[in-house]
GUMI-200815 format. One record per residue (C-alpha): x, y, z; residue number from 1. Coordinates in nm, 3 decimals. Example, Ala and Ser with C-alpha at 12.3 -4.5 7.8 and 13.67 -1.06 7.14 Angstrom:
// residues 2
+---------+---------+---------+------+
:      c1 :      c2 :      c3 : resi :
+---------+---------+---------+------+
:   1.230 :  -0.450 :   0.780 :    1 :
:   1.367 :  -0.106 :   0.714 :    2 :
+---------+---------+---------+------+
// end
This chain:
// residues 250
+---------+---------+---------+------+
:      c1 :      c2 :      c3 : resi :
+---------+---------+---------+------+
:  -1.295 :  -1.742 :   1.829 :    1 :
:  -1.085 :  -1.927 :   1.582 :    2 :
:  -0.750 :  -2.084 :   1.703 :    3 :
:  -0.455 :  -1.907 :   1.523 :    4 :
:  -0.208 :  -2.234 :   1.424 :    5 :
:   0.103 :  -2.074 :   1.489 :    6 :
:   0.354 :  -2.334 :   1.365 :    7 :
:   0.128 :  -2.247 :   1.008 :    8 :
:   0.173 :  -1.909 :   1.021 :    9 :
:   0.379 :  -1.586 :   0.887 :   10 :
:   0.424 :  -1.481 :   1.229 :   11 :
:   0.682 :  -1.207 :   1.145 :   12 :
:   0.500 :  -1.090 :   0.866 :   13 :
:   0.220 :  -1.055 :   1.155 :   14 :
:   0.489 :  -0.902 :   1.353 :   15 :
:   0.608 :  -0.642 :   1.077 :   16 :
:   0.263 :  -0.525 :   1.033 :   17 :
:   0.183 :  -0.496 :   1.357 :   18 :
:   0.562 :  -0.276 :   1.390 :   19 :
:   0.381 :  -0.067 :   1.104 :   20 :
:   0.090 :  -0.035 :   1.286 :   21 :
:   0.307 :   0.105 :   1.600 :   22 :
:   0.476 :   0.327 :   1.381 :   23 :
:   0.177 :   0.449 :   1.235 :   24 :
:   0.026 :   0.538 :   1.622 :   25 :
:   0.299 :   0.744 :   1.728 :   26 :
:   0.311 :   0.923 :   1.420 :   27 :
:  -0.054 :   1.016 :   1.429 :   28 :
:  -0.079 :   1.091 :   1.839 :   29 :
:   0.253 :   1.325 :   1.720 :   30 :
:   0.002 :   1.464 :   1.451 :   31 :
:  -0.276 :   1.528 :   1.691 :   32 :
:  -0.084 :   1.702 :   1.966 :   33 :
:   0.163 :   1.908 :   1.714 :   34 :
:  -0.054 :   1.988 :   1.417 :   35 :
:  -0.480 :   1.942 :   1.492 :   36 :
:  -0.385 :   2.116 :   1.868 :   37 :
:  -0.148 :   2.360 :   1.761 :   38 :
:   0.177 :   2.319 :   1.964 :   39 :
:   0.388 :   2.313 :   1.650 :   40 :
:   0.211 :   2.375 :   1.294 :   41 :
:   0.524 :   2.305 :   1.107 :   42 :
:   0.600 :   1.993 :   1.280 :   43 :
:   0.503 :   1.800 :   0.949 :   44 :
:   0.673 :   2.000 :   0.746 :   45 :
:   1.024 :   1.966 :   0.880 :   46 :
:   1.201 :   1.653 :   0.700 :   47 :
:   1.248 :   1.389 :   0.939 :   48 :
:   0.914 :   1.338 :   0.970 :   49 :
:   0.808 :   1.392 :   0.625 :   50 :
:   1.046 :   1.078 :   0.594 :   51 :
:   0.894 :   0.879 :   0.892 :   52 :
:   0.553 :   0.988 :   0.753 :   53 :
:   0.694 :   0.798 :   0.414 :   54 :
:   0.837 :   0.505 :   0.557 :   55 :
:   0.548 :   0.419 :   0.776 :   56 :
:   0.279 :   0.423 :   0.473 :   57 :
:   0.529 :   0.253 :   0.218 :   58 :
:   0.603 :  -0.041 :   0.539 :   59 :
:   0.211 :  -0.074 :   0.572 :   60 :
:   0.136 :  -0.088 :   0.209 :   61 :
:   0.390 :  -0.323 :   0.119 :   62 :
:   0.359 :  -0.562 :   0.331 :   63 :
:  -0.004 :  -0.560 :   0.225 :   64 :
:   0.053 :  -0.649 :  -0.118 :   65 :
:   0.245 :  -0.952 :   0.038 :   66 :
:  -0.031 :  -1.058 :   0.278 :   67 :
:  -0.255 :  -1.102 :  -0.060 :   68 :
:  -0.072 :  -1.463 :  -0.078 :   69 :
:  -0.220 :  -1.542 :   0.252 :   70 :
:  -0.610 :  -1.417 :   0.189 :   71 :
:  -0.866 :  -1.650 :   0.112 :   72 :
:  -1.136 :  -1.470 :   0.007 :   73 :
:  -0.926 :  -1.098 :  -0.119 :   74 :
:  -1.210 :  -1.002 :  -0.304 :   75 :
:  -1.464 :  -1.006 :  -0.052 :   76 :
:  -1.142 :  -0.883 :   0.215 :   77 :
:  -1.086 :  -0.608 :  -0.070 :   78 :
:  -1.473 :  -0.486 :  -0.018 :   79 :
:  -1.455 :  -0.514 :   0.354 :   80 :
:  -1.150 :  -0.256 :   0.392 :   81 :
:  -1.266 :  -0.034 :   0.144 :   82 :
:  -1.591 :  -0.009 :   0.326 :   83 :
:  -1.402 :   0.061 :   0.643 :   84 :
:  -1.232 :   0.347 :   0.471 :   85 :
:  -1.552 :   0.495 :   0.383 :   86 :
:  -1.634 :   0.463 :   0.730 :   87 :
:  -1.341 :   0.707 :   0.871 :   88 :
:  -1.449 :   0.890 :   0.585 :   89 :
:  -1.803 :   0.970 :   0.706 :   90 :
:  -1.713 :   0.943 :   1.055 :   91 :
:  -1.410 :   1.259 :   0.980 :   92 :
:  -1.635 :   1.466 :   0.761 :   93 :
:  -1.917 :   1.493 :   1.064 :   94 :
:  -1.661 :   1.472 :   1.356 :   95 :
:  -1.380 :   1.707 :   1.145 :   96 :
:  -1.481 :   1.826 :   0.878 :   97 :
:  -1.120 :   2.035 :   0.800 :   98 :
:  -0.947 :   1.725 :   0.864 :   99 :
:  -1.195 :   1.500 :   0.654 :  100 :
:  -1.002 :   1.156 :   0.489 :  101 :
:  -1.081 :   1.089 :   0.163 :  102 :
:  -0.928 :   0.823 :  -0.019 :  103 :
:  -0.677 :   0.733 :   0.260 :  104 :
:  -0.472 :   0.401 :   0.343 :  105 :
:  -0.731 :   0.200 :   0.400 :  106 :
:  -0.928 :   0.293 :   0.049 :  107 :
:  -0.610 :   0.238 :  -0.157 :  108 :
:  -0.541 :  -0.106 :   0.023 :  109 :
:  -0.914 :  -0.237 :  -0.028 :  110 :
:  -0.855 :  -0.099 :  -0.418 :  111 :
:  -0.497 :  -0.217 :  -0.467 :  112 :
:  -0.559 :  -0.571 :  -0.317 :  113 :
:  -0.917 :  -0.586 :  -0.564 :  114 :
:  -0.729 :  -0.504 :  -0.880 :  115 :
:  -0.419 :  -0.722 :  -0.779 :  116 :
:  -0.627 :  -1.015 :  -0.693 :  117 :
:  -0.783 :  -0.946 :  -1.029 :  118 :
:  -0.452 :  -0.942 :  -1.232 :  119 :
:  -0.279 :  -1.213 :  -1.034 :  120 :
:  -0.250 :  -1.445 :  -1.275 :  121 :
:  -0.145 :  -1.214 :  -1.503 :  122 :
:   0.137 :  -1.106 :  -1.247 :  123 :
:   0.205 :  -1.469 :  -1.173 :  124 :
:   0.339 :  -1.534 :  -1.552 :  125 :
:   0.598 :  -1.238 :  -1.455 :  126 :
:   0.930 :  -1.316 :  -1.335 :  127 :
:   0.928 :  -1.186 :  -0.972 :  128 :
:   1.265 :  -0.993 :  -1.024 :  129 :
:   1.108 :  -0.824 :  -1.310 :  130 :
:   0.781 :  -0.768 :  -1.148 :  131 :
:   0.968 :  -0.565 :  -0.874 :  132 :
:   1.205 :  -0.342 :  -1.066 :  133 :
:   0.934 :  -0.276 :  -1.239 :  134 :
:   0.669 :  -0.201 :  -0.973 :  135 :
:   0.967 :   0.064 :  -0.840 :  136 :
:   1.027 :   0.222 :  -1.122 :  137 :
:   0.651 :   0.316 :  -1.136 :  138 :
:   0.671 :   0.418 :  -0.820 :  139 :
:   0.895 :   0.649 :  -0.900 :  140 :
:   0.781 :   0.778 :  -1.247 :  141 :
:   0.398 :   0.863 :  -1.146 :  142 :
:   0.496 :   0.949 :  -0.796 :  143 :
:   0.397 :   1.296 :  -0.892 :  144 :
:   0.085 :   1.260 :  -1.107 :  145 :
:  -0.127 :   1.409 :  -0.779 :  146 :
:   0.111 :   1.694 :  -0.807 :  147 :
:   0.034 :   1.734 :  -1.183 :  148 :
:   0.408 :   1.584 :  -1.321 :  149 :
:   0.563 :   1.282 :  -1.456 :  150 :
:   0.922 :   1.227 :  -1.364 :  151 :
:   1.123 :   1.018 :  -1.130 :  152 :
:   1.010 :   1.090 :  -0.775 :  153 :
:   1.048 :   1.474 :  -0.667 :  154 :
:   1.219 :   1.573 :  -1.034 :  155 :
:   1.003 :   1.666 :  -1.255 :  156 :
:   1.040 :   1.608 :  -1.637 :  157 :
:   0.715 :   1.706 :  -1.753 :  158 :
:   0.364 :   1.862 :  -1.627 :  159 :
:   0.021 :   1.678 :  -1.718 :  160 :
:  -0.243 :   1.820 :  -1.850 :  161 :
:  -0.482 :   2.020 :  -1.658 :  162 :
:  -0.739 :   1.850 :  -1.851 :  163 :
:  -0.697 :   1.573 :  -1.641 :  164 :
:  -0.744 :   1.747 :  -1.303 :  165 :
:  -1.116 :   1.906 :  -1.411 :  166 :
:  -1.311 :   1.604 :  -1.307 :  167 :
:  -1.395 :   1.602 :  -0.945 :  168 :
:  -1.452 :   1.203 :  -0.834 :  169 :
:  -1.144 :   1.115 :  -1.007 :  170 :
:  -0.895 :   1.227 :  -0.732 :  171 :
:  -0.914 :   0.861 :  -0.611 :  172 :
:  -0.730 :   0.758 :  -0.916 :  173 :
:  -0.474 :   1.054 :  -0.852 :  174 :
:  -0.605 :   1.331 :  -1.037 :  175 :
:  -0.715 :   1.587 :  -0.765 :  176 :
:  -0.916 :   1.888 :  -0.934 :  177 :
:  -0.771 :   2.223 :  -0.744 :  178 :
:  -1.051 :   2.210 :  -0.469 :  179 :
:  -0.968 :   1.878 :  -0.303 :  180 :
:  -0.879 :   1.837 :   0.035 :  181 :
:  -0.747 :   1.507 :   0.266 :  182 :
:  -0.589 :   1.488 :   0.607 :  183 :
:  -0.504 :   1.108 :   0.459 :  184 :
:  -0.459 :   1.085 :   0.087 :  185 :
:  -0.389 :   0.760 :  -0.112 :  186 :
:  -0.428 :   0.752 :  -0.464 :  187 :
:  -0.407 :   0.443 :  -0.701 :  188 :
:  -0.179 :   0.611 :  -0.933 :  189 :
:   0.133 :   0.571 :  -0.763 :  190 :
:   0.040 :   0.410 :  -0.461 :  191 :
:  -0.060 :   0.071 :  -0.585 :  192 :
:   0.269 :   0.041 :  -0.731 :  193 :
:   0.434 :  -0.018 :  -0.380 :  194 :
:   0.162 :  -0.286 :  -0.297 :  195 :
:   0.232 :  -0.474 :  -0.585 :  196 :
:   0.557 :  -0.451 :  -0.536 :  197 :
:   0.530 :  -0.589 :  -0.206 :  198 :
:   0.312 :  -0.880 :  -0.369 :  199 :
:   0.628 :  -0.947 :  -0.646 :  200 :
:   0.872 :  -0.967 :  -0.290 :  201 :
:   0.673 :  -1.272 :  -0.145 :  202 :
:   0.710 :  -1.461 :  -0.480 :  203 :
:   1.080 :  -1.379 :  -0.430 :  204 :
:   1.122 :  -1.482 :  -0.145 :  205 :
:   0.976 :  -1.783 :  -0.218 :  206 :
:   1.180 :  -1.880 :  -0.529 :  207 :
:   1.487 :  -1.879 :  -0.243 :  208 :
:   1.263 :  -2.089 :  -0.050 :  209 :
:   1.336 :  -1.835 :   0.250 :  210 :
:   0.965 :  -1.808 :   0.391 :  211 :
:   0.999 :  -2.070 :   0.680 :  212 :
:   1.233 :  -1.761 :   0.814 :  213 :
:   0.850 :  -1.574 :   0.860 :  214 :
:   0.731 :  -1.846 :   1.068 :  215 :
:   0.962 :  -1.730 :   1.398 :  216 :
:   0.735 :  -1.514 :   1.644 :  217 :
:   0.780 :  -1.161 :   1.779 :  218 :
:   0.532 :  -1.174 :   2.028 :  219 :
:   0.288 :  -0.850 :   2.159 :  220 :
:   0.377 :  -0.749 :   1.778 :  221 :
:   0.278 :  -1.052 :   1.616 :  222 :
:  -0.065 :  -0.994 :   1.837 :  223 :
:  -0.083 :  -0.677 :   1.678 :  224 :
:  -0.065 :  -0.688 :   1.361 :  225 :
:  -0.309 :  -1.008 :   1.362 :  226 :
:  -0.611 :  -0.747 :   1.482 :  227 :
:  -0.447 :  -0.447 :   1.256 :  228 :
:  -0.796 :  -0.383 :   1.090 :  229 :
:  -0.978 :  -0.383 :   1.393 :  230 :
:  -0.698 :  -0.164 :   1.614 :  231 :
:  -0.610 :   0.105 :   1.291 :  232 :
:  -0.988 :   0.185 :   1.308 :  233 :
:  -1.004 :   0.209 :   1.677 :  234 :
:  -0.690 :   0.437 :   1.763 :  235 :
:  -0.782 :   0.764 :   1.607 :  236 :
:  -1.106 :   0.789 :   1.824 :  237 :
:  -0.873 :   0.676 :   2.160 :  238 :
:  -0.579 :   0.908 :   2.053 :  239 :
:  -0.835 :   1.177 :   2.015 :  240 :
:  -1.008 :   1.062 :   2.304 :  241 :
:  -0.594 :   1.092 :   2.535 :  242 :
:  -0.551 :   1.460 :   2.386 :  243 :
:  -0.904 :   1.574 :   2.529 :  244 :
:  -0.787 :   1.489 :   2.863 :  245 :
:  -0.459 :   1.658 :   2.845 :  246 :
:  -0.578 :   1.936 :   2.651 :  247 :
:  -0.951 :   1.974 :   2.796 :  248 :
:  -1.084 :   1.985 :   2.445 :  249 :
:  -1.126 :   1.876 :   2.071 :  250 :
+---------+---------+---------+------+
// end
């Protein structure tokens, strides 16, 4: 196993992830128990936790368009987390089929950090400032293209055409046709935005010359977020695994 050099490394941006990662474990165990078991089937409706559901995937994203400074290889990385995404997505379409994931987190962070890496030094010529207004206000504009609108977040100032919504394998890109279905649900159009954004915020912060600030440790979450990959794919199957024993069944 390969030493981590500690006094070298982001350990807080480590240490955020691996808070995301947290965040993102509770919220699905919640999901499991309240939702998939039935104790409360408008649990994820109610606000607060459409809120927590939102801050957990934009945390995760965007601080994965800032680890893209720190990747060696992102292409091949890019093609290794998409194909892990496929994986949940064949192992939830035998296991669950009704809560199959197509195109979820892990998808649009393989895709996002391929066509960054792509366009970086096209981004790099960009003043970072710039970059991240503008990354946020396309955010906000095509935040409902899934929904079939363009506008500024939830306000809608015009519908698409439903031309664009015919075509079934382009819901990836954020055109869902009207028979689509995801339990986990990530589209490029909109959600790339947010990773990009998070890769104009390291450039930022180093113009200040503020990243030595990310070499301080938070340890247990530093650990985590170091082995995110490997634990994201792993807790669904154990959280799964917790609710059978208090609940006797899948």
């Amino acid at each position: 196993m390969k030493k981590v050099d500690f006094e070298k490394r982001y350990n807080l941006i480590d240490a955020l992830r691996g808070f995301a990662l947290v965040n993102m474990i509770v919220f699905h165990f919640c999901y499991d128990i309240f939702m998939i078991y039935g104790l409360n089937t408008k649990w994820a409706s109610a606000p607060l936790v459409i809120a927590w559901e939102r801050f957990i995937c934009i945390s995760f994203i965007l601080i994965s368009g800032v680890c893209l400074h720190f990747s060696n290889h992102p292409y091949r990385r890019g093609i290794i987390i998409n194909l892990c995404g496929f994986l949940i997505t064949v192992v939830t379409f035998f296991a669950m089929p009704e809560q199959a994931v197509w195109f979820g987190v892990l998808n649009l962070i393989g895709t996002s950090m391929l066509i960054t890496a792509a366009l970086r030094g096209l981004f790099d010529k960009i003043n970072p400032f710039l970059g991240s207004v503008l990354s946020l206000l396309c955010f906000a504009v095509f935040y409902g293209v899934p929904e079939r609108y363009i506008g500024f977040f939830n306000i809608k100032l015009f519908d698409l055409p439903d031309f664009f919504y015919q075509f079934k394998y382009v819901a990836f890109i954020g055109f869902p046709d009207s028979g689509f279905r995801s339990s986990d649900y990530f589209p490029v159009i909109t959600w790339i935005f947010v990773y990009i954004l998070g890769y104009f915020l390291w450039r930022i912060i180093k113009q200040y010359g503020k990243e030595n600030i990310f070499r301080q440790r938070v340890y247990f979450l530093d650990f985590l977020g170091r082995h995110s990959l490997l634990i994201y794919l792993l807790h669904q199957p154990l959280l799964m695994g917790i609710c059978f024993l208090i609940f006797g069944h899948f």
